[in-house]
N, C-alpha and C positions, 0 to 999 in steps of 0.2 A: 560749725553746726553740722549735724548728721545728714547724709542725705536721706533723704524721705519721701513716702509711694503716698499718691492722692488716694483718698477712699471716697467709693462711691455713694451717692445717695438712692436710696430706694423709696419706691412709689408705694406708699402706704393708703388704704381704705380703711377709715375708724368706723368703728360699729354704727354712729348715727350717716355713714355716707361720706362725711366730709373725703377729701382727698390731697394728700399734699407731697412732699419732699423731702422724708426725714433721713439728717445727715448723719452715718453709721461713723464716723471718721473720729479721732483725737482732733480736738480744735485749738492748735498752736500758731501763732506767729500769724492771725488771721486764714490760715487753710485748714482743711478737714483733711486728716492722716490717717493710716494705718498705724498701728503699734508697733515697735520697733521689734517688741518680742512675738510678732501676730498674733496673739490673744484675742479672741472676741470671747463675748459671752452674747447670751439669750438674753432677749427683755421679756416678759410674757404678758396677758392679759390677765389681772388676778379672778375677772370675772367667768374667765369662759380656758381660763388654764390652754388657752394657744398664744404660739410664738406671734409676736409682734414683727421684732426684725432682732438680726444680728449687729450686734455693738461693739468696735475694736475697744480693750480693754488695757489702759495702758501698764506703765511697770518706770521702774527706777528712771530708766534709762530717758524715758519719754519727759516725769519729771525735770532731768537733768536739762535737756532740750527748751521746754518750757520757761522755767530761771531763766534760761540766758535768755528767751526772747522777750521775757518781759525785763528783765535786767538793762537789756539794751534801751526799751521802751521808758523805761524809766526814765533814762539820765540822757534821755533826748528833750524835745521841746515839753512833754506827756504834764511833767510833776511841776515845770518852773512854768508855765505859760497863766495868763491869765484865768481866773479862774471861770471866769463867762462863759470862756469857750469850750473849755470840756463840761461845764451843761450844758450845752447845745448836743451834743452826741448822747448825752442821758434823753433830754427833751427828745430828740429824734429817735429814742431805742422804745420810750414811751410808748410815742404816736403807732412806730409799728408794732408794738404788739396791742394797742386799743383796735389798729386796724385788721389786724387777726387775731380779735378778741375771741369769735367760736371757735375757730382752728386750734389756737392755744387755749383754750378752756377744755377742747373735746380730748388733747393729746393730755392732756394733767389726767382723764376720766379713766380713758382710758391705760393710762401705762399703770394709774395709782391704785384705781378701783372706786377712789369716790363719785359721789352724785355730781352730774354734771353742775346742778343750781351753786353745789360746793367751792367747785372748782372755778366757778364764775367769780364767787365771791374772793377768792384768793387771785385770782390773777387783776380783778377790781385794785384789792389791798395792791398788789405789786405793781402796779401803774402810780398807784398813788407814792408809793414809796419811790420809786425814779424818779417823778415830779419834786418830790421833797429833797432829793437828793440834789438834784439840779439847783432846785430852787438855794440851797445851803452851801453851795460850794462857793460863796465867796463870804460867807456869813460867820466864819470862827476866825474871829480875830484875836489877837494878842492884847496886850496893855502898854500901858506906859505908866511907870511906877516912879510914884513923888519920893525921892529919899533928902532933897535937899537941894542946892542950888551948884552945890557940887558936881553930879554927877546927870548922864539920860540914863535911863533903864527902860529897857525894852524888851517884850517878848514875843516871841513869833511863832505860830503853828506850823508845822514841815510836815510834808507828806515821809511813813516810815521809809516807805520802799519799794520791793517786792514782798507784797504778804499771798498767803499759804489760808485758803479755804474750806473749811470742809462740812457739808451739808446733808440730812436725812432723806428717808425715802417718804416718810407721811406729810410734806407737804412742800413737793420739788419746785414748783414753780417761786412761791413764795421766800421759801428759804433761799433759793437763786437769788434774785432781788435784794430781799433783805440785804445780804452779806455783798454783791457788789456795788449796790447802787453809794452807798458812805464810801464805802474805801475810794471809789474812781472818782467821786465830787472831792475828793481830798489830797487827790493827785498819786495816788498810789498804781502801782499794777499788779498784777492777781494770777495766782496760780489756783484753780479751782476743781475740785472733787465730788460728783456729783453721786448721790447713792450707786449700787450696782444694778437694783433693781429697777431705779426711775431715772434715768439718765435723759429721756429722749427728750424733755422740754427744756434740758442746760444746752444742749446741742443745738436743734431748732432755734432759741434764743440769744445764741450764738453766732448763729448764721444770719438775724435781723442785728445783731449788732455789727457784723461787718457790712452792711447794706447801710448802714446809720452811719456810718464813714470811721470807725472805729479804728485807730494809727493799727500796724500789726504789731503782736503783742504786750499790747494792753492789757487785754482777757483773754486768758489760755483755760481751755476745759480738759480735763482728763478726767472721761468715766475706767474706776477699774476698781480691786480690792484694797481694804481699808492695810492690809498687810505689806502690800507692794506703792501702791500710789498714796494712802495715807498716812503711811509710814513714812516714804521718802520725801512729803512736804513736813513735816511737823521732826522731820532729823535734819532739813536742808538747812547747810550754818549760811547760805546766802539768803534764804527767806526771812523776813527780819520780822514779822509778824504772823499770827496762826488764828484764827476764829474757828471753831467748833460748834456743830450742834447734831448731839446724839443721844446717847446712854451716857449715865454717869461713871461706868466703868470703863468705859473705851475713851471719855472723856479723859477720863483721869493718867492712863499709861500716856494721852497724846501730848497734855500738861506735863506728864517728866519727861518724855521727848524731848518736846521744846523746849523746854528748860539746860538738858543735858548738852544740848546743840550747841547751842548758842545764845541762851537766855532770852529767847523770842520772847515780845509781846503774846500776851495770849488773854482771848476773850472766849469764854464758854457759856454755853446754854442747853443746859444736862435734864437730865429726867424729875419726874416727879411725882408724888402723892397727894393730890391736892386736894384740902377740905371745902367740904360746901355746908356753911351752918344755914339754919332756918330756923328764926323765933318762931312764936306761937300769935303774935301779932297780923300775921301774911295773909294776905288772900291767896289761898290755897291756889286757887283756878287760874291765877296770874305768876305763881311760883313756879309750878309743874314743871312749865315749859321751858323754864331757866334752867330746870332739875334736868330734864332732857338733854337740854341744848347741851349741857356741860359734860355728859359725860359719850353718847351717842351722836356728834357729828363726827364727823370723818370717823364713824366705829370706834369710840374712844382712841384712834391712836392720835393722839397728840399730849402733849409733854403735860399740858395747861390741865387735862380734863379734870373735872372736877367727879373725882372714884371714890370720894370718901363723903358721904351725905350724912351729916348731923341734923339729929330735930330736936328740937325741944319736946318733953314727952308729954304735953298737955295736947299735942298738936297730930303726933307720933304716928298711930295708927292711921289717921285721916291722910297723910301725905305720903306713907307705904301703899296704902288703897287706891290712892290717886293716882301714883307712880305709875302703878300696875296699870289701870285702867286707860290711863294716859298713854302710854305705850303698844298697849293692845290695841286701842284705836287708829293709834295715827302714826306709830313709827312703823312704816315695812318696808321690807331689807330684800336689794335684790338688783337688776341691772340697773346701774348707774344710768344709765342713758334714760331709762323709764322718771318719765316727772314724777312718777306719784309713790317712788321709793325716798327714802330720810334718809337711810341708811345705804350702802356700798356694802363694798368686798373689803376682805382683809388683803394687804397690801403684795405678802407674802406669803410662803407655803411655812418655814418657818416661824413668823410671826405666830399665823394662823396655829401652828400646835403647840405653840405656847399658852396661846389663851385657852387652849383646850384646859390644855393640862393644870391652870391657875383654876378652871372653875371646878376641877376634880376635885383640886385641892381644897376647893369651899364648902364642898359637898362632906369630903373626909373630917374637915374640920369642923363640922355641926352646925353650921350655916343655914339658914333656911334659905330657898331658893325661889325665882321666877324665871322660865327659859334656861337657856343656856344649852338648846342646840344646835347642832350643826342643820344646817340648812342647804337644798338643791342637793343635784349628782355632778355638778361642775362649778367649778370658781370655790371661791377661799370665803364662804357666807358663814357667819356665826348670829343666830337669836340674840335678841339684848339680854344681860344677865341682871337681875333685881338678885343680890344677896342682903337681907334682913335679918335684926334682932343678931346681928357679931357682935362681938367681942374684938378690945384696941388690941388683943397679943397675938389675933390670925394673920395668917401670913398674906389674905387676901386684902387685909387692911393696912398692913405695913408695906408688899412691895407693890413696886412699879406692873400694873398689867400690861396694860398698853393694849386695851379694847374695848368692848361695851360691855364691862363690867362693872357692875358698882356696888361697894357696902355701907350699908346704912346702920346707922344704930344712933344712940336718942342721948341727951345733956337735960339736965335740969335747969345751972342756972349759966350766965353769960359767961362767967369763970372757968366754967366747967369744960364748957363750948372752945373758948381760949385753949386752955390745956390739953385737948383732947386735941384740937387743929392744929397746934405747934409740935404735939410727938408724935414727930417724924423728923429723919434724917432730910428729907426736901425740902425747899422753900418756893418753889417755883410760882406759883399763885394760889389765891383763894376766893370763896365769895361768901357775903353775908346779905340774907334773904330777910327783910323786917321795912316795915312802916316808919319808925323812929328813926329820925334822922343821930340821936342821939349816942342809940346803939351801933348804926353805922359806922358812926365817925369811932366810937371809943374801941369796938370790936379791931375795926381796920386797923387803927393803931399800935394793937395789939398784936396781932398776926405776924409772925414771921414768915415773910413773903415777902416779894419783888414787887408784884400784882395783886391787889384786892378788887374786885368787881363787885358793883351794889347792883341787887334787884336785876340783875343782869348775869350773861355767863359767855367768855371766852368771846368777850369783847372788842375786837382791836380799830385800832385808830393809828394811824400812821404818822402820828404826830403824838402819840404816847411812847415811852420807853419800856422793852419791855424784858424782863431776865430775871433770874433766881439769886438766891441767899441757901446759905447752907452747903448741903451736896447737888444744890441744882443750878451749881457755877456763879459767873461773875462776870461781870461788862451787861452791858444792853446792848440790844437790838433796837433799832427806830426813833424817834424824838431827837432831838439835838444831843441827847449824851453819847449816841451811839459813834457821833463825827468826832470827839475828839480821843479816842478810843483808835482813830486810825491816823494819829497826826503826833509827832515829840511836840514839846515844850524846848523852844531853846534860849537863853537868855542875854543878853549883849546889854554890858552896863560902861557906859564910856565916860571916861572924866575928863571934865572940861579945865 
């Protein structure tokens, strides 16, 4: 193993006060390092456009390093020991971060840019997901299969290996969790990649897992670019598995990677366009808010949000008025730290002239509009966008925005609704807004999607599974499908 320099931790003040320890270091083999290549990058504030701290940023090499320590960790007591006891270090990674629930709620506000209430609510979810995680690591079992009196058959769940991580920047804390808490209750160890931009709560959380008594390398983190560090897990032929979740473009070159390597395991969870239908049935004043909810929290950036609003047109105008109305009163965008904001910052400076340039492109396209401007003289703030009365062949209808933008346009009958929700290239989730339990069930069924949400919008439950169909990948995240997704199938048939 290389020899390697300790990196320090620096004393950070987050905007509401708090004050703590965040560690600038790669976190291998349970220590916080420097980059073998010195690399750091800048973290920034998206709200107030200042530096945070400096972040060492790893590279191949650092990868390489990582392998071997969880490689080692693996094929020590880690993957064979009962399964009790590596929940016991999920259950204790829990507890410390319930017990730095503000601390970790304020460092997600601040490094990401959402509302703090937001960020509450995700690190909520990632508590509950360790607990699940815990709670499931002795719960995939195998079979015993009746063939006759001839032979036993038996099959057993095995931890892959070293598996290869890699996680977005709109929702850092969460997507942490997700993706290690299955793989480590399933006896695997983890090489992990946290965005470039949001790194600081994989690190932090890193630092209460080795306080949780965490063997050293079990969980390795390397913040750096997806060309150097997530290139070199998803080529590594000793990583024997890869999880993803991003864009479906970057997804997909990570999939031939892994493939090209060494036929890794691979579970993806990619972008999406997701439709939001509404009968004519609905209490309008109880919809809205679902209408909201789905495409303006965390600023539309999240994979789920519901960007594509159908109405039925008997209802149509009524729920564009309301939209509007609805949002003029009660959505306002601005410090994350302030209660009485809905909305945050955009994550990035990039992101941020993306969604510019998508609502130019609604405006050139003959769109009618509500908002869509830039907002303050610092931080990355965009107005909620209401785009009305499109057409399915714009381009603000067909791609991925990834902000608070949304188009709405109107269906006659449930048919209609169907076909207008399914053309798209995504599957990632949907919702249908209606009183009939009828239409629910028979719409849901319909939908080509991972997720359907009733009367409800961007739901989770940590005990639900949850992932796309189509170009918005494959495997789940959470529910019991997500554990055996980190486990072979191995079969021993013996004759007696």
């Amino acid at each position: 193993m290389p020899e390697t320099t300790p990196a320090k931790s620096v004393q950070i003040t987050l905007p509401n006060g708090l004050k703590y320890e965040q560690p600038t270091g790669l976190f291998i083999n349970n220590e916080f390092i420097q980059s073998q290549g010195g690399e750091i990058r800048e973290v920034e504030n998206p709200s107030t456009n200042e530096k945070i701290a400096d972040i060492s940023a790893g590279n191949e090499a650092d990868v390489e390093y990582a392998v071997e320590a969880a490689e080692k960790a693996f094929y020590s007591e880690w993957s064979t020991q009962d399964p009790k006891l590596r929940a016991k270090y999920l259950y204790r990674l829990a507890d410390l971060i319930e017990e730095n629930f503000d601390l970790v709620s304020s460092i997600e506000s601040a490094d990401n840019g959402k509302t703090l209430a937001l960020s509450q609510t995700d690190v909520k979810l990632a508590i509950n997901c360790l607990r699940d995680g815990a709670s499931y690591a002795d719960k995939i079992d195998g079979r015993v299969i009746n063939s006759g009196d001839t032979h036993i058959n038996l099959t057993f769940h095995e931890p892959i290996g070293v598996c290869g991580q890699i996680i977005p920047w709109n929702f850092p804390i969460m997507m942490f969790i997700w993706k290690i808490s299955p793989a480590l209750a399933m006896g695997n160890t983890l090489v992990l990649k946290p965005a470039s931009a949001t790194p600081l709560n994989a690190l932090f959380v890193a630092s209460l897992a080795k306080k949780a008594g965490f063997p050293p390398g079990v969980l390795n983190v390397i913040p750096g670019s997806g060309s150097k560090v997530g290139s070199a897990i998803a080529n590594h032929k000793r990583i024997r598995k890869v999880a993803f979740t991003g864009s479906t473009e970057i997804g997909r070159s990570t999939a031939v990677d892994a493939s090209k390597s060494n036929l890794k395991k691979v579970t993806m969870e990619l972008g999406g366009k997701c439709p939001h239908l509404v009968f004519d049935d609905v209490d309008i004043e109880k919809t809205v808010p679902n209408l909201v909810a789905g495409i303006l929290e965390n600023a539309g950036q999240v994979c789920s949000a519901g960007s594509r609003i159908y109405v039925q047109e008997g209802i149509y105008d009524k729920i564009v008025e309301a939209f509007r109305k609805y949002v003029e009163m009660n959505v306002k965008v601005g410090d994350p730290f302030d209660d009485s904001n809905f909305q945050g910052a955009i994550t990035n400076k990039q992101q941020y002239n993306t969604i510019l340039e998508y609502i130019k492109i609604g405006k050139d396209e003959g769109a009618k509009i509500y908002g869509g401007r830039k907002l303050g003289d610092k931080g990355y703030f965009i107005e909620p966008t209401i785009f009305y009365d499109v057409k399915q062949n714009m381009r603000i209808v067909k791609e991925e925005i990834f902000g608070p933008v949304v188009a709405i346009g109107k269906f006659k009958t449930l048919q209609e609704a169907v076909d207008l929700a399914n053309d798209s290239e995504y599957g990632l989730a949907a919702a249908v807004e209606t009183s009939s339990l009828s239409t629910a069930l028979t719409v849901s069924r319909k939908l080509q999607s991972g997720t359907v949400w009733v009367n409800t919008y961007n739901d989770f439950d940590s005990r639900m599974p949850f992932g796309g169909v189509k170009q918005s990948g494959y495997g789940r995240e959470m529910g019991k499908e997500v554990y055996e997704a980190y486990t072979n199938v191995k079969a021993i048939r013996i004759k007696l």
